[in-house]
Kinemage of the C-alpha trace (Angstrom):
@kinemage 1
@onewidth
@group {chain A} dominant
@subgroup {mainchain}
@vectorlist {calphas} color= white
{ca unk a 1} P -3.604 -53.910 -73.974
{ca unk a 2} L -5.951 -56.394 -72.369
{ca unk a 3} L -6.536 -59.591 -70.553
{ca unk a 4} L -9.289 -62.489 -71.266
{ca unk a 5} L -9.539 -65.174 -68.863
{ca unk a 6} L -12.532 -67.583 -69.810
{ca unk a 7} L -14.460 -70.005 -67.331
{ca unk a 8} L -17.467 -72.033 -67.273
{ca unk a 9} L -17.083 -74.859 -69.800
{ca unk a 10} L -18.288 -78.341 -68.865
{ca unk a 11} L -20.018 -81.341 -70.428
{ca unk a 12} L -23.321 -81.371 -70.305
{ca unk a 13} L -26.640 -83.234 -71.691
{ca unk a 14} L -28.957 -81.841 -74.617
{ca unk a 15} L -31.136 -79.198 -73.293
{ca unk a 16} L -28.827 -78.513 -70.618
{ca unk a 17} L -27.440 -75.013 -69.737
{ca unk a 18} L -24.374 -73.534 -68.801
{ca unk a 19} L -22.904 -69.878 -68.333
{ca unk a 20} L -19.373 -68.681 -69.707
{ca unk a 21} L -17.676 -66.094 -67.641
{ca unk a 22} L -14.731 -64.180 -69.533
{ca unk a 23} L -12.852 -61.881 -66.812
{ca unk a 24} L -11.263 -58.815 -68.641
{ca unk a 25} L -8.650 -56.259 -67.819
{ca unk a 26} L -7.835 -53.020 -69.655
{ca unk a 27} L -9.840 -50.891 -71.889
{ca unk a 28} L -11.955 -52.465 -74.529
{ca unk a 29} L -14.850 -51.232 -76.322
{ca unk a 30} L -16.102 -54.601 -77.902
{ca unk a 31} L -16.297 -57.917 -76.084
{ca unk a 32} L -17.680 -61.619 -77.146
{ca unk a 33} L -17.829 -65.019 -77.338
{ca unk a 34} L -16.480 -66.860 -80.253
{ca unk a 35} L -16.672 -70.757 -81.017
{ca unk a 36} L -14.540 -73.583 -82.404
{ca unk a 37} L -16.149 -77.043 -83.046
{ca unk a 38} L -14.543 -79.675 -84.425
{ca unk a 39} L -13.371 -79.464 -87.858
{ca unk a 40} L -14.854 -76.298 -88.025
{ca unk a 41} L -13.491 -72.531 -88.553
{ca unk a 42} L -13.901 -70.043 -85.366
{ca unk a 43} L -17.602 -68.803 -85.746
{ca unk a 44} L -18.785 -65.651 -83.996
{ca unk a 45} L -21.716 -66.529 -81.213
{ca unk a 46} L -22.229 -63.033 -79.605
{ca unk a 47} L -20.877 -59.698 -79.032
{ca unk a 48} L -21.344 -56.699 -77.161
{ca unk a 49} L -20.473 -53.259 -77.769
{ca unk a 50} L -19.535 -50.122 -75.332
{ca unk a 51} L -22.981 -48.921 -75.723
{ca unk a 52} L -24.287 -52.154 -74.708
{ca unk a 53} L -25.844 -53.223 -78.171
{ca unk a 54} L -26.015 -56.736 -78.728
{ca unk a 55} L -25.716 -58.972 -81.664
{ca unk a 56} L -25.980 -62.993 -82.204
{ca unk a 57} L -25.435 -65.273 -84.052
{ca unk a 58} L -28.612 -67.300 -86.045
{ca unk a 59} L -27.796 -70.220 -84.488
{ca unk a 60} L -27.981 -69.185 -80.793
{ca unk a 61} L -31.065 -66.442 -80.774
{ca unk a 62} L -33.589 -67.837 -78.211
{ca unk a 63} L -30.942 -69.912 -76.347
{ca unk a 64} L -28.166 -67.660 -75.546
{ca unk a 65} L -27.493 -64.429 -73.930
{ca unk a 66} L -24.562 -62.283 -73.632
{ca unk a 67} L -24.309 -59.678 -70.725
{ca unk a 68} L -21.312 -57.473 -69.289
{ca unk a 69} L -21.007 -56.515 -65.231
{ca unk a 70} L -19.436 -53.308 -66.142
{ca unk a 71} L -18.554 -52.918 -62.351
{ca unk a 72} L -16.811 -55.995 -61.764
{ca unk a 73} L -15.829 -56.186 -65.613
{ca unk a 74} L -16.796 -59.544 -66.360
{ca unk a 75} L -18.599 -60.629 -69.157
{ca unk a 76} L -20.969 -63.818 -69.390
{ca unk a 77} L -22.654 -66.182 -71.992
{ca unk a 78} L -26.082 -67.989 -70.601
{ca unk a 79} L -26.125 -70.572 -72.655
{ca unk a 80} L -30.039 -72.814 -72.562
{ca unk a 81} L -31.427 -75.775 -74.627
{ca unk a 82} L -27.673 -76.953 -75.465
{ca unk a 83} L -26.919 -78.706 -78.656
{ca unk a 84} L -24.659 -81.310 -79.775
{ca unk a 85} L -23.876 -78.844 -82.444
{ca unk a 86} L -22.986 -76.121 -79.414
{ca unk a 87} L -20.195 -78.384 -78.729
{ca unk a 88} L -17.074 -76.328 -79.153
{ca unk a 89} L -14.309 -74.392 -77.519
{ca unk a 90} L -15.404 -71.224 -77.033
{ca unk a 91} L -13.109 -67.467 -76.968
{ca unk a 92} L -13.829 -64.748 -75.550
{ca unk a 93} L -12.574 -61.930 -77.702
{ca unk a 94} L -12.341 -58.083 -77.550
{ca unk a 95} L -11.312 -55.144 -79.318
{ca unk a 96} L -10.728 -51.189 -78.467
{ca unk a 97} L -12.222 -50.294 -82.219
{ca unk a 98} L -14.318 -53.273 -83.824
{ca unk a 99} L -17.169 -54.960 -82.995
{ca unk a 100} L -18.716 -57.757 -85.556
{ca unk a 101} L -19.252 -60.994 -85.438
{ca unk a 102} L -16.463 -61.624 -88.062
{ca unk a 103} L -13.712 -61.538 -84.965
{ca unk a 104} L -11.058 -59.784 -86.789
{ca unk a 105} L -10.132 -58.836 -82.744
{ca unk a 106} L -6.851 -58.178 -81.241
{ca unk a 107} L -7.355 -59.763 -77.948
{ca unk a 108} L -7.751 -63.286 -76.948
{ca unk a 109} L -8.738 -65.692 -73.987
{ca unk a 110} L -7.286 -69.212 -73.602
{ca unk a 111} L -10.724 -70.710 -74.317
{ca unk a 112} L -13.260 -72.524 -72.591
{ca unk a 113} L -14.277 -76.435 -73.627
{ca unk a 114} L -18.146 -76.907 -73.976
{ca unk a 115} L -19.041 -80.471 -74.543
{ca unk a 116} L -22.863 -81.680 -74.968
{ca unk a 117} L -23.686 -85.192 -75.573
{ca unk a 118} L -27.348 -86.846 -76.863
């Protein structure tokens, strides 16, 4: 069993940057960020396995980066050069087996709003 708890969402301009913490209990061997928008179906953005191999999505290479404090357990988005399009609620999401971008996960966070305006 574990236990997401997402931070960091805010509003912010185009170009701006924010970082997404996702505080995690229990064993997992894959942890990431999902995203929301809109209108939209739940897109993958970034995971990270127990080896520490990451993978992103298209839309976010350049601008994003996913790391993991292994010691403190915490896992983090960087997110740079926000979009409009970025805007979404984004999941943290984990698994003891998987690790894709699909998200076919068993855990969940509550979610964390990210809002960027022209």
């Amino acid at each position: 069993q574990a236990h997401l708890v997402e931070s960091g969402g805010d509003s912010v301009q185009a170009g701006g940057s924010l970082r997404l913490s996702c505080a995690a209990s229990g064993y997992i061997y894959c942890v990431g960020w999902f995203r929301q928008g809109p209108g939209k179906e739940r897109e993958g953005v970034a995971v990270i396995d127990g080896y520490g191999t990451k993978t992103y999505a298209d839309s976010v290479k350049g601008r994003f980066t996913i790391s993991k404090d292994n010691a403190k357990n915490i896992l983090y988005l960087q997110m740079n050069n926000l979009k409009p399009e970025d805007t979404a609620m984004y999941y943290c999401g984990a698994d003891s087996y998987r690790c894709s971008l699909r998200g076919d996960y068993a855990y969940w966070g509550q979610g964390t709003q990210v809002t960027v305006s022209s």
